[in-house]
C-alpha positions, 0 to 999 in steps of 0.5 A, a space after each residue: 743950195 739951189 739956184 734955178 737958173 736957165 742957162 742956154 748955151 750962148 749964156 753958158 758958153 759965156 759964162 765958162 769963157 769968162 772962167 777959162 780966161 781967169 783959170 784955165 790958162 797956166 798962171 802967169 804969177 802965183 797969185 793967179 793959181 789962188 783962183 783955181 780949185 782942185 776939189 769942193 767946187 760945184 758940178 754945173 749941168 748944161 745943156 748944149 742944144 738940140 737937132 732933128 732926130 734921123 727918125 723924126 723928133 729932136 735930140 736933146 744934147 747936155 754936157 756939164 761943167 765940173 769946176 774942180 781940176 781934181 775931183 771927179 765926183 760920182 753921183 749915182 742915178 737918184 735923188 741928186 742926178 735926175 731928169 723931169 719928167 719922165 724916167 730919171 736915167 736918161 743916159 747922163 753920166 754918174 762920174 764926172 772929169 774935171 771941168 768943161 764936157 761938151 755935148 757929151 749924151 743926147 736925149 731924144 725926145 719925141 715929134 710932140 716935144 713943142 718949143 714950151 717943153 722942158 726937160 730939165 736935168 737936176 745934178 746935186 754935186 759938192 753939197 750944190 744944186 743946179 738945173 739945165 733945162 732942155 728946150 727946143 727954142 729955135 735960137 738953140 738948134 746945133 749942127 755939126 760946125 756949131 759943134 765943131 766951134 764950141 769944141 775949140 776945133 773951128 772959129 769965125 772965118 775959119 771953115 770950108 765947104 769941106 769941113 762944113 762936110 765932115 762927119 763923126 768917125 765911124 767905130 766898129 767895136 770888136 767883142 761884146 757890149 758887155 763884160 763880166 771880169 774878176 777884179 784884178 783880171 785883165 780885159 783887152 778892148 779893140 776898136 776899129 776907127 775910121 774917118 773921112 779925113 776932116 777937120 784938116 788943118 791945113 784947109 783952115 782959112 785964118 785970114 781974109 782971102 788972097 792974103 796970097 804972100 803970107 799964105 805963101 810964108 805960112 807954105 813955106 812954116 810948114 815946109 819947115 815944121 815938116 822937116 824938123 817932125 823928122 827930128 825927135 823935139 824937145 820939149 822946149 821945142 814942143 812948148 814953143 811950137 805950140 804957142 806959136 801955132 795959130 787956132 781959129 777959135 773964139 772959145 777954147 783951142 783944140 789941136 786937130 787930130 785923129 784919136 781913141 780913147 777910153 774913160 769912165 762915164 759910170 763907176 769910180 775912176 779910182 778903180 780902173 787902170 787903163 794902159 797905155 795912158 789914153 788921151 784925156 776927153 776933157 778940156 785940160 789946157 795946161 802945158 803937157 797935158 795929155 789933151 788934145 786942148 793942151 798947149 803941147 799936146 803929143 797925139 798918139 800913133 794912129 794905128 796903120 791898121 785903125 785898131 786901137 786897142 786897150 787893156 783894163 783892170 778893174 780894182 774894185 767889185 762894181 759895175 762899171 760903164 766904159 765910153 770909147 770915143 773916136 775923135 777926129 779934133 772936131 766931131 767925135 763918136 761914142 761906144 759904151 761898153 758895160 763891165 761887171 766886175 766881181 770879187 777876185 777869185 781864191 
């Protein structure tokens, strides 16, 4: 099955909303669950925008939509995952976690790229076809609040010239890009993340100004909520205090926080254990997930140091790419590190 059409990323933007608001939520009746899907579905490859690249030329920027809950197919480098013209890898993932990836590679492409250009991104998935075709219509340029937006982290109305400052965590990975392990052996990963304190918060303006009396009740909530974080929650306690937090978001709501996590980007995720549990990189909305878009989300510790470390072990021979990215709940940062796994030792 092919369909050849050209989604931009207001058209898709409002295509998954319309999704989000029929499956993502968790169901209110039981009939609802008879819209979601945990496998079979189809992967839809989107493209995200572009902006000016540092050295002259543009980057193009794609992200994809998996509409199975479960299934995170992996589709290698070829004939059904491949960009035109030109090299067919450019960089896309070969595994793919379940439902909406945002801005997830970037292609650049160079300063002769004119606005009747398209580089168009093929992925074949569950027996289905689709395309995303990068342009640089000037309706489709991106900058970091639009990013922040779609990420869930920002809404109308919400920003502040300190937000509209803020920029990606920086990561300085300790060790080598590229590894050669047995299966079965442990591989220890560092990264040390640091970040300039933005998105925060407590800075969101969710309210016309000078509302100054239910800015000063809204004083007086986190007053409160700061005391009862002294005390250890309940998960009932959790679950409430999240529905009753209030997110600037016109499309999914992410919860603001600084965090590190490792996945897979190319391998079979099946064979790759990771400890501790690392935070989800993708949209999980449902209650108690481990995703910063979860309606109770419990983030983890932010190392004192800013290292956060990790040990994985690979069950399977292959070759394996690990992404580690660096998020601070609205812009996020990426480091890839290759592993080539080989048979257990004797």
């Amino acid at each position: 099955m092919t369909m050849r059409t050209r989604f931009d990323r207001f058209a898709f933007a409002a295509a998954t909303a319309v999704l989000f608001g029929l499956i993502a939520w968790p169901p209110a009746a039981a009939e609802a669950q008879t819209t979601t899907y945990t496998n079979g579905q189809p992967v839809y490859p989107a493209y995200e925008g572009w902006r000016y690249g540092d050295g002259g030329g543009y980057i193009l920027m794609f992200g994809y939509m998996n509409q199975n809950w479960e299934q995170t197919p992996l589709v290698e480098v070829g004939p059904d995952n491949y960009f035109t013209p030109g090299p067919a890898d450019r960089g896309q993932p070969t595994l793919f976690l379940p439902r909406r990836n945002r801005f997830i590679f970037e292609v650049p492409v160079p300063a002769g790229f004119g606005e009747d250009d398209e580089l168009t991104w093929t992925l074949s998935a569950n027996g289905h076809e689709f395309h995303a075709y990068g342009t640089i219509r000037e309706d489709l340029f991106v900058d970091n609040v639009v990013i922040m937006s779609e990420n869930g982290s920002l809404g109308a109305g919400s920003s502040s010239p300190e937000i509209r400052a803020n920029i990606p965590p920086l990561i300085e990975l300790e060790g080598p890009l590229e590894y050669t392990v047995s299966v079965g052996e442990m591989l220890s990963l560092a990264a040390v993340v640091t970040d300039d304190g933005q998105p925060d918060r407590s800075t969101l303006r969710l309210r016309p100004p000078g509302d100054d009396e239910d800015e000063a009740a809204e004083g007086e909530e986190e007053d409160q909520e700061e005391d009862e974080e002294d005390a250890e929650p309940t998960p009932r306690e959790l679950l409430e205090r999240a529905l009753s937090a209030r997110t600037a978001s016109a499309t999914v709501s992410k919860r603001i926080r600084l965090h590190f996590t490792w996945f897979v980007y190319r391998g079979d995720d099946d064979a790759v254990q990771i400890e501790p549990p690392q935070t989800k990189p993708w949209e999980d909305t449902r209650a108690f997930a481990n995703s910063p878009w979860a309606i109770s989300w419990d983030p983890p510790e932010i190392p004192e140091d800013g290292r956060w470390t990790a040990d994985v072990r690979f069950l399977e021979p292959g070759t394996y790419l690990l992404r580690g990215r660096a998020d601070d709940g609205g812009l996020y940062s990426d480091v890839e590190v290759t592993v080539r796994v080989s048979p257990p030792r004797v």
